[in-house]
C-alpha positions in Angstrom: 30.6 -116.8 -59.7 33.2 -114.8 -58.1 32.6 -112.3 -60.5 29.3 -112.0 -59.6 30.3 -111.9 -55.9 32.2 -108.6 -56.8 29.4 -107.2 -58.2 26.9 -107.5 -55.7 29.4 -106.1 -53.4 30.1 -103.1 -55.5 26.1 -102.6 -55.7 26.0 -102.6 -52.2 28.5 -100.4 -51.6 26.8 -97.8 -54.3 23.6 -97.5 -52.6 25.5 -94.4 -51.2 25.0 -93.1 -55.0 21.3 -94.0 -54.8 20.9 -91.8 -51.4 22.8 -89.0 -53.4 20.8 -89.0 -56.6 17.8 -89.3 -54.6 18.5 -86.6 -52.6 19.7 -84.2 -55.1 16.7 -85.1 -57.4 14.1 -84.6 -54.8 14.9 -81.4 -54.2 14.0 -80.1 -57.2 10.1 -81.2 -56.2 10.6 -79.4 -52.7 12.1 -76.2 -53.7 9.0 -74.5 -54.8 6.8 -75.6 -51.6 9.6 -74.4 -49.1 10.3 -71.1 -50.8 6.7 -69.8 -51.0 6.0 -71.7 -47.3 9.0 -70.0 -45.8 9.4 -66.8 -48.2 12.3 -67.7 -49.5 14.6 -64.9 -51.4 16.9 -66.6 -54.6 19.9 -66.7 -52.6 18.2 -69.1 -49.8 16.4 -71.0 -52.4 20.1 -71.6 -53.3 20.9 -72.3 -50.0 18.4 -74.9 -48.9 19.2 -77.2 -52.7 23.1 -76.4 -52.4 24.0 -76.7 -48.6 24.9 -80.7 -48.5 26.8 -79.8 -51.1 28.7 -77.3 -49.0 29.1 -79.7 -46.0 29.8 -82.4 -48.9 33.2 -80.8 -49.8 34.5 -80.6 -46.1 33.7 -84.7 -45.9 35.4 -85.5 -49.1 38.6 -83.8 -48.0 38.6 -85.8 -45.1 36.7 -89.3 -45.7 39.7 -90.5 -47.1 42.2 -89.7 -44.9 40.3 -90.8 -41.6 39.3 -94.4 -44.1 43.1 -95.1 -44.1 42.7 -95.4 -40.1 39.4 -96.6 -39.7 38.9 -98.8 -42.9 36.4 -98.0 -45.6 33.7 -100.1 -43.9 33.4 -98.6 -40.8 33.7 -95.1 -42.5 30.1 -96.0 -44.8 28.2 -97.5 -42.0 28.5 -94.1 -40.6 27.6 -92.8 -43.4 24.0 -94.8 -44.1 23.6 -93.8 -40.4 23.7 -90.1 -41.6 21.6 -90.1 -44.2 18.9 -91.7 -42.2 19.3 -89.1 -39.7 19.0 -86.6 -42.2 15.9 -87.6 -43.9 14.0 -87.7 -40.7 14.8 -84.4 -39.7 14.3 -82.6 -43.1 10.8 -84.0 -43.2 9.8 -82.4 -39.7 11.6 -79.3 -40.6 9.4 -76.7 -39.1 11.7 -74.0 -40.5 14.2 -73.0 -43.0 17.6 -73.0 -40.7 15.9 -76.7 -39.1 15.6 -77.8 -43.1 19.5 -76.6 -44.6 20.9 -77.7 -41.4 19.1 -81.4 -41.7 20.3 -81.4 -45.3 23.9 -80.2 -44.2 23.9 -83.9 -42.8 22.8 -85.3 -45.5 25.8 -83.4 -47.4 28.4 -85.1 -45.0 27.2 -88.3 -46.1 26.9 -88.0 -49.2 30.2 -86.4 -49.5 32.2 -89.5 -47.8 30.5 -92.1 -50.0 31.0 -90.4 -52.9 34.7 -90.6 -51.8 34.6 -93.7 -50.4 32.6 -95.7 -53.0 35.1 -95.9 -56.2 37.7 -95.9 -53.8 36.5 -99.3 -52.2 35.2 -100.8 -55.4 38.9 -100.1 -57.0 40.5 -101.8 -54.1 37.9 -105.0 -54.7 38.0 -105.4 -58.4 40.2 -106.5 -61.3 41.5 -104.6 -64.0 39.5 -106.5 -66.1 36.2 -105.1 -64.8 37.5 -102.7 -62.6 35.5 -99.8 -65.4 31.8 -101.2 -65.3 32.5 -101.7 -61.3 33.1 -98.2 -60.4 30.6 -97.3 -62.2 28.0 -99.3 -60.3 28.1 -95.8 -58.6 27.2 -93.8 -61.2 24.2 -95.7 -61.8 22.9 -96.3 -58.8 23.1 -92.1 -58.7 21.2 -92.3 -61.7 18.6 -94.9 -60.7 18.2 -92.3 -57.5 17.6 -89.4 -59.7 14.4 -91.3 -61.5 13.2 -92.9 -58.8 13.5 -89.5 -57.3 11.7 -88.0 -59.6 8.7 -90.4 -60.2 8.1 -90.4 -56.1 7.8 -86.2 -56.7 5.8 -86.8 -59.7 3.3 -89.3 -57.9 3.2 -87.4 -54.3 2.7 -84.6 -56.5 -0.5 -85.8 -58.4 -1.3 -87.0 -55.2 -1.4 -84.4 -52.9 -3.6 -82.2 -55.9 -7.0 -81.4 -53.9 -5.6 -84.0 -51.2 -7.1 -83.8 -47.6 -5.3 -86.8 -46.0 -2.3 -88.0 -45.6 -0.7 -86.5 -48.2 -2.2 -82.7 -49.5 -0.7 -80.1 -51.1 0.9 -78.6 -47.6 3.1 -81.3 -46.7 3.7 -83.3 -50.0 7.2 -81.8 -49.7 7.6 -83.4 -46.1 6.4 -86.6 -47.7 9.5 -86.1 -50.7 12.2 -85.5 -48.1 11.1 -88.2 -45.8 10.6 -91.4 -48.4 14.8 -91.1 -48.6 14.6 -92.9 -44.8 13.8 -96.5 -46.2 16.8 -97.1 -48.5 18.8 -95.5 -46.0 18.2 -98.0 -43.6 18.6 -100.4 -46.1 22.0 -99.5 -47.2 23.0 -99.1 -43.2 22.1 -103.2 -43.0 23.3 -104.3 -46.1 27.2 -102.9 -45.5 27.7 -105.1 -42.3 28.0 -108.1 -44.5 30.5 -106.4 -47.3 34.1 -107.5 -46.3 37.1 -105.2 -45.1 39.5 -103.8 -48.1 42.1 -106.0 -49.2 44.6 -102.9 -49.5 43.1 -101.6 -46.1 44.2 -104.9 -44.5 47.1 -105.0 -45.6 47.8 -102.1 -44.6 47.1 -102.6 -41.1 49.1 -106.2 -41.6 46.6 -107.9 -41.9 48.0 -110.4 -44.6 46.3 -113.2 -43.6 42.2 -111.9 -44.1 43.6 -109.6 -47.1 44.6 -113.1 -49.0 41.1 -114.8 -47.5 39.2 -111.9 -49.2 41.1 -111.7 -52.6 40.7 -115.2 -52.9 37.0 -115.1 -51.7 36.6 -112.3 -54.5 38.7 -113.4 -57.5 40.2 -117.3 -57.0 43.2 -118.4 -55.9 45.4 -117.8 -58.7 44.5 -114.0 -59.0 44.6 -113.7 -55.7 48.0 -114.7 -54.9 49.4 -111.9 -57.7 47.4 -109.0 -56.6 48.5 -109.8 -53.2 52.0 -109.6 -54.2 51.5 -106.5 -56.2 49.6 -104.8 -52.8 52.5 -105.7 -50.9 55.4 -104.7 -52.8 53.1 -100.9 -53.3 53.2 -100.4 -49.7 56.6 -101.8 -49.7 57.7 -98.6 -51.6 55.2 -96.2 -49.6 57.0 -97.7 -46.4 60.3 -97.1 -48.0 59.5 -93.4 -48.3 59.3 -93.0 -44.6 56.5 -90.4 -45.2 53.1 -90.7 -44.5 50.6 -89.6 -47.7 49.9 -85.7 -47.7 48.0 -83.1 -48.9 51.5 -81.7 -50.1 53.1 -84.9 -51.4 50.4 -84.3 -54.3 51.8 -81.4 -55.7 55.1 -83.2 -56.1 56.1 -82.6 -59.8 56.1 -86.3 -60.1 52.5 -85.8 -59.7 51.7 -83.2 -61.9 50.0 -84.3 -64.9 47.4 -86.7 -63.2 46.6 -83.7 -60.7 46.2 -81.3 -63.6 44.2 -84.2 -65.5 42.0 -84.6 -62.3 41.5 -81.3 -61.3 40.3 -80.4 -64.9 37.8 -83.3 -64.9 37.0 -83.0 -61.5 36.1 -79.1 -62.5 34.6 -79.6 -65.5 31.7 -82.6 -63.8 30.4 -79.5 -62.0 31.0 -76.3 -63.6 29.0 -77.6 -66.9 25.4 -76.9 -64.9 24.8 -80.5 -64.6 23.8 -80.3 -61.0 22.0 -77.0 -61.6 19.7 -79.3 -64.2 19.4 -82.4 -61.8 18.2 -80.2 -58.7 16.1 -77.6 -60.3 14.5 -79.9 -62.9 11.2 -78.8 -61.9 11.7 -75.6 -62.2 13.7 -75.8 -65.1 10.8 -77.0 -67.2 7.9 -74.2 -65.8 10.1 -71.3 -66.8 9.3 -73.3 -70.8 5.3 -72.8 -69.5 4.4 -76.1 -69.5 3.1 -76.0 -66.2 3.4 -77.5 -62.9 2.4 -80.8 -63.1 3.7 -81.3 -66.8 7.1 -80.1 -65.4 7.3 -82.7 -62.8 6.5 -85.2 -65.2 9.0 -84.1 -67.6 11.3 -84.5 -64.9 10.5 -88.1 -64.8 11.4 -88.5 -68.3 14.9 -86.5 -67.6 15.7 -89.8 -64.8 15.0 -92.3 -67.4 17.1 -91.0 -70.1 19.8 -90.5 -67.5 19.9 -94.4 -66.4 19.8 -95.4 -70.0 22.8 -93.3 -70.6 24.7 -94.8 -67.8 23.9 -98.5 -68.7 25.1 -97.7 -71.9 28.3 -96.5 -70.5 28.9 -99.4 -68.6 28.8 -101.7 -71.3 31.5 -99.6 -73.2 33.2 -98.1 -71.4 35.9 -101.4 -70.7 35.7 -102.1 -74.3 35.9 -98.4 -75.9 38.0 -96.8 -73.1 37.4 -93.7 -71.1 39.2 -91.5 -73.2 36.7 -91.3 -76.3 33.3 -91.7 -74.1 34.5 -88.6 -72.3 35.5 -86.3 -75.2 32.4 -87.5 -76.9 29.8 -86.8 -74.0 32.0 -83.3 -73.4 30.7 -82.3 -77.0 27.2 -83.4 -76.9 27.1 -81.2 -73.7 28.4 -78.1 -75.2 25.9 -78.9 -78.1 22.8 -79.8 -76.0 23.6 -76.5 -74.1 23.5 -74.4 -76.9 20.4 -75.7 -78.3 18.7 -75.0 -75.1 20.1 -71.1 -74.9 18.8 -71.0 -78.5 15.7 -72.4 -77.2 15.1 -70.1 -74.5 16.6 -67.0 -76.4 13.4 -67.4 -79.0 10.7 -66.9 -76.5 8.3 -64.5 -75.9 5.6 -63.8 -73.3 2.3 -62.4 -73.6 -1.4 -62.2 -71.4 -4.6 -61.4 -72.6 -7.6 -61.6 -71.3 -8.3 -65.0 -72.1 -5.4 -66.2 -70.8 -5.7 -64.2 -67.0 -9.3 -65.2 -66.5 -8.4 -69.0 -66.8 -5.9 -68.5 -63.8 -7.1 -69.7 -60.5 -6.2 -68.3 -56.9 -5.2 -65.2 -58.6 -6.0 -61.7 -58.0 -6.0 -61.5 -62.1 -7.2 -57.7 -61.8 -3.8 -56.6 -60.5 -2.2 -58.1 -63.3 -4.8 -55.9 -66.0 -1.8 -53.2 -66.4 0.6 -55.5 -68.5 -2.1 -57.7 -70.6 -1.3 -57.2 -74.2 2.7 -56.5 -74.1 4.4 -58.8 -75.3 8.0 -58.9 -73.8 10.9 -60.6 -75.7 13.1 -62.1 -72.5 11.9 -64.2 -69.0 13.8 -61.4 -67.6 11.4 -58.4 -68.6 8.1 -60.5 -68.1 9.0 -61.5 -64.8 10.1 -58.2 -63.7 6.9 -56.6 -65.1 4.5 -59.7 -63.1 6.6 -58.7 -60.2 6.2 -55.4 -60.4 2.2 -55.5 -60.6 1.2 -58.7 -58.3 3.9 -58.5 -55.9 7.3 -61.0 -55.1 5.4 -63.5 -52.7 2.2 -63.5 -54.8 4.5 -64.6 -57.9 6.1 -67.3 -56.0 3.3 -69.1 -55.0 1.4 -68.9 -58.8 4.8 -69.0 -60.5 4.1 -72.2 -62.9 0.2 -71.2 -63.8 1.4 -67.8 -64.8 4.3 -68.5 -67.1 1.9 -71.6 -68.8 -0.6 -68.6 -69.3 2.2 -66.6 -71.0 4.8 -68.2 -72.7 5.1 -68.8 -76.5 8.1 -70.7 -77.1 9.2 -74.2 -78.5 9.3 -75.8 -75.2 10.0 -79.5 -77.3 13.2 -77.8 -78.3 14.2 -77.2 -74.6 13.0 -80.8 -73.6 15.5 -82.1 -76.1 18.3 -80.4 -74.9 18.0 -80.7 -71.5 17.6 -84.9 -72.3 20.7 -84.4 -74.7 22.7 -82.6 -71.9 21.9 -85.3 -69.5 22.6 -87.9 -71.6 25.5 -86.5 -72.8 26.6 -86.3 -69.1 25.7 -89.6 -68.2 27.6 -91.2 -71.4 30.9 -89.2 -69.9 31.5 -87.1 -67.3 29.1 -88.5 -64.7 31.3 -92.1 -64.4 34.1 -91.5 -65.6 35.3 -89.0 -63.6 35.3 -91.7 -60.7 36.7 -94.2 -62.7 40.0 -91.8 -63.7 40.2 -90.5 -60.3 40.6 -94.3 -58.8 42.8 -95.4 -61.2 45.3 -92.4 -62.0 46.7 -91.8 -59.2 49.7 -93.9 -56.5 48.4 -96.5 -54.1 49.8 -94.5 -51.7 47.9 -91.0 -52.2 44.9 -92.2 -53.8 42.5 -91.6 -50.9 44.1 -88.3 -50.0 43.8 -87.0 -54.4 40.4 -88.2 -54.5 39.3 -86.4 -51.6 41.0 -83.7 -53.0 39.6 -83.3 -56.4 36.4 -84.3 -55.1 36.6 -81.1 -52.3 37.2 -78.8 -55.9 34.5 -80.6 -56.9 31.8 -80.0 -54.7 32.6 -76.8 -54.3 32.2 -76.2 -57.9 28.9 -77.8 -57.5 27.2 -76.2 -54.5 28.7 -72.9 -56.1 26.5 -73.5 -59.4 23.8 -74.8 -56.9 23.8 -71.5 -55.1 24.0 -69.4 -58.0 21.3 -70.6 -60.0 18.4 -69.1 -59.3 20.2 -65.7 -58.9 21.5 -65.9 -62.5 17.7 -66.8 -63.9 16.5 -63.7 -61.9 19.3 -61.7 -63.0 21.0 -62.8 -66.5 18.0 -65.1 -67.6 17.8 -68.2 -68.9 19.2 -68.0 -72.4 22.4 -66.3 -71.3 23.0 -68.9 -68.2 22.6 -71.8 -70.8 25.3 -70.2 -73.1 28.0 -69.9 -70.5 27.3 -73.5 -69.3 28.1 -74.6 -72.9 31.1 -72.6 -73.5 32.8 -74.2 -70.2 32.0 -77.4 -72.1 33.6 -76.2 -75.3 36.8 -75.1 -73.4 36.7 -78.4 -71.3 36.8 -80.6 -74.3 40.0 -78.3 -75.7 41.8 -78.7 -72.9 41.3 -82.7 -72.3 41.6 -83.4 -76.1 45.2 -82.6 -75.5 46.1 -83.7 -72.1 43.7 -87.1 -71.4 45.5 -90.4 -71.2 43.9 -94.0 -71.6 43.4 -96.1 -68.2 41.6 -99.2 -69.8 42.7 -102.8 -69.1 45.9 -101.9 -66.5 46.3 -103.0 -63.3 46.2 -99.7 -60.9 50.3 -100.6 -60.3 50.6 -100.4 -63.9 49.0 -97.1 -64.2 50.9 -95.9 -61.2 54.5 -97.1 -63.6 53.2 -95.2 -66.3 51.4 -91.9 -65.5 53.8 -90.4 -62.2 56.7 -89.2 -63.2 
């Protein structure tokens, strides 16, 4: 029973995740609506899918900090408050600085709970289940992506020769706005989550610390980890120094920083969000088409919740250290198979294949029907060339299902081994390892941290993406994502320790110096 008490709480708490995979999943539905309705070069494109991750990073370095003064609870009821705010506004965005700056607040919030969540649900749980806890997150990001993706895949199909409600000019309104409901919910739902034991007690509040450890984990339990808590800020007292930005670079603290910074980079700069937020898109460059893309996407959201449930059941049995060095190598693998994928194709009109495109002025694209062209690269360039940039935008999935001859199965399954592979590792157990390695005393200050490096990796790959389709093409943007995943994995084989089944003081014995 009290068990199940800590869970709820934990799944309460990780609706934060939900609003983040939502948000960064439905994206990937708006981004081709909002670059042809406000002409859109690559680099804004970027802009409007990768700003929240931008603000994200400047939240993370600070969420913690400000939760040390405010308590964790007060800290995510802001939060909710911001991504309902941020939902609204997107969907009446009546331009592209209204839009990125409405999703620069979603960024803020997303960016605190991120920091925030583990954090919280660490300071709640046991070491017993303290692994499937945290990541309660993780799947409740997951859960987000796919219900993210079947709302696109349903407005979508919905707003297809729609004159209502919902049409084809402001299904994207309807994607962005939908986020509002669970916001609301998850504002409601955290006034009734109680106040971190370590938080109390560190305000001296020793009294309601021991009612909600007890409350959460019986008597008995309770009266330990109280003790434990105490004598921890006992020793952080003793210090006379107040945690720091620069107390983590004390050589006492240099392997778990190195160990978290290298995890922390490694989440991000393996493409993962670059796949979550441009699914859509992702799958039209293989020619499948528009609507098969979105539902392909769908397909990519259940994969990535089975994954994560999967991970959750092992991940307190197997420990994080062989779940992550396995998931590193399927991404590497999955990444390669999709470069190899992409680096087969080729792309070819005829006459056939123009007249059965709709909307299009097919007799300007007469001059390259025919050639075959061996890369996305020259084809699109050549489309371009003849039918103009804005023209191509707006026709951009018909015209690469009228052209492309590739095995566009073989992409499918590596994108769906990439983001299982991610799911199975990185994705929770980053957060895990982050709220476990590191002091009682620096905890929030690391995490916020590593969680700054990585965001910024992220809304860096985010911003990126589109320019290095357009310029490098898909094959080669594939490959380098899989050789960061090869040199990830060589670098955490050696240096990755085992956090399974310790209390966090016992890790804190063990891993600082």
């Amino acid at each position: 029973m009290k068990n199940a008490q800590t869970i709820w709480i934990a799944a309460i708490v990780s609706l934060g995740g939900f609003l983040f995979g939502f948000d960064a999943a439905i994206i990937s539905g708006v981004a081709g609506s909002v670059e042809a309705l406000f002409d859109l070069n690559d680099l804004q494109v970027g802009w409007v899918v990768s700003s929240p991750s931008f603000s994200a990073m400047f939240a993370m370095l600070v969420a913690g900090s400000i939760s040390n003064v405010l308590g964790r609870k007060k800290i995510l009821i802001a939060v909710a408050f911001l991504y309902a705010l941020s939902a609204f506004t997107s969907a009446y965005a009546s331009s592209y600085e209204m839009l990125y700056l409405a999703r620069m607040v979603g960024g803020l919030a997303f960016g605190a709970a991120l920091v925030l969540a583990p954090l919280y649900i660490a300071e709640v749980s046991n070491a017993e289940n303290r692994g499937k806890l945290v990541s309660i997150q993780q799947l409740n990001i997951v859960i987000g992506f796919s219900a993210a993706y079947f709302c696109s895949y349903y407005l979508n199909e919905a707003s297809v020769g729609g004159t209502g409600m919902i049409n084809e000019g402001n299904a994207w309104r309807w994607m962005l706005g939908v986020e509002l409901l669970p916001a609301l919910v998850y504002f409601f739902a955290l006034f009734f989550i109680p106040n971190s034991p370590r938080w109390l007690l560190l305000k001296k509040k020793e009294a309601e610390a021991a009612e909600v450890l007890a409350k959460l984990h019986g008597e008995v339990y309770a009266k330990k980890e109280l003790e434990d808590i105490k004598n921890s800020l006992a020793d952080e007292q003793n210090s006379k120094q107040r945690p720091s930005l620069a107390e983590l670079f004390h050589p006492s603290l240099r392997f778990v920083l190195l160990v978290g910074l290298t995890i922390g980079i490694l989440q991000q700069i393996t493409g993962i969000n670059a796949i979550f937020f441009y699914a859509t898109s992702i799958f039209e460059q293989t020619g499948i088409g528009t609507n098969a893309a979105f539902a392909q996407s769908v397909i990519v959201g259940l994969i990535n919740v089975a994954a994560t449930v999967l991970v959750m059941l092992l991940i307190d049995r197997m420990g994080r250290r062989p779940l992550l060095l396995i998931g590193i190598a399927g991404i590497a693998v999955s990444m390669l198979i999709t470069s190899y994928g992409f680096n087969q194709a080729t792309y070819q009109l005829t006459d056939e294949k123009i007249n059965g495109l709709s909307n299009v002025n097919t007799e300007l694209l007469r001059p390259i029907v025919d050639t075959e062209y061996d890369s996305d690269l020259a084809f699109v360039a050549a489309v371009k060339n003849v039918l103009g940039d804005s023209e191509f935008k707006k026709h951009r999935g018909d015209i690469l299902q009228a052209a492309t001859n590739m095995n566009a199965y073989l992409i499918l399954f590596g994108i769906l081994g990439f983001v299982a592979s991610f799911a199975f590792s990185l994705g929770p157990i980053m957060w895990v390892m982050l709220s476990e390695m590191f002091p009682n005393k620096i905890r929030a200050v690391a995490i916020g941290l590593i969680g700054f490096v990585n965001s910024f990796v992220s809304w860096l790959i985010q911003q990126i993406f589109p320019w290095e389709i357009s310029t490098l093409g898909n094959a080669t943007t594939y490959l380098i994502f899989a050789i960061f995943a090869a040199v990830g994995f060589m670098i955490l084989y050696k240096v990755l320790p085992e956090t399974k089944g310790k209390t966090l003081e016992e890790l804190e014995r063990e891993l600082v110096g």
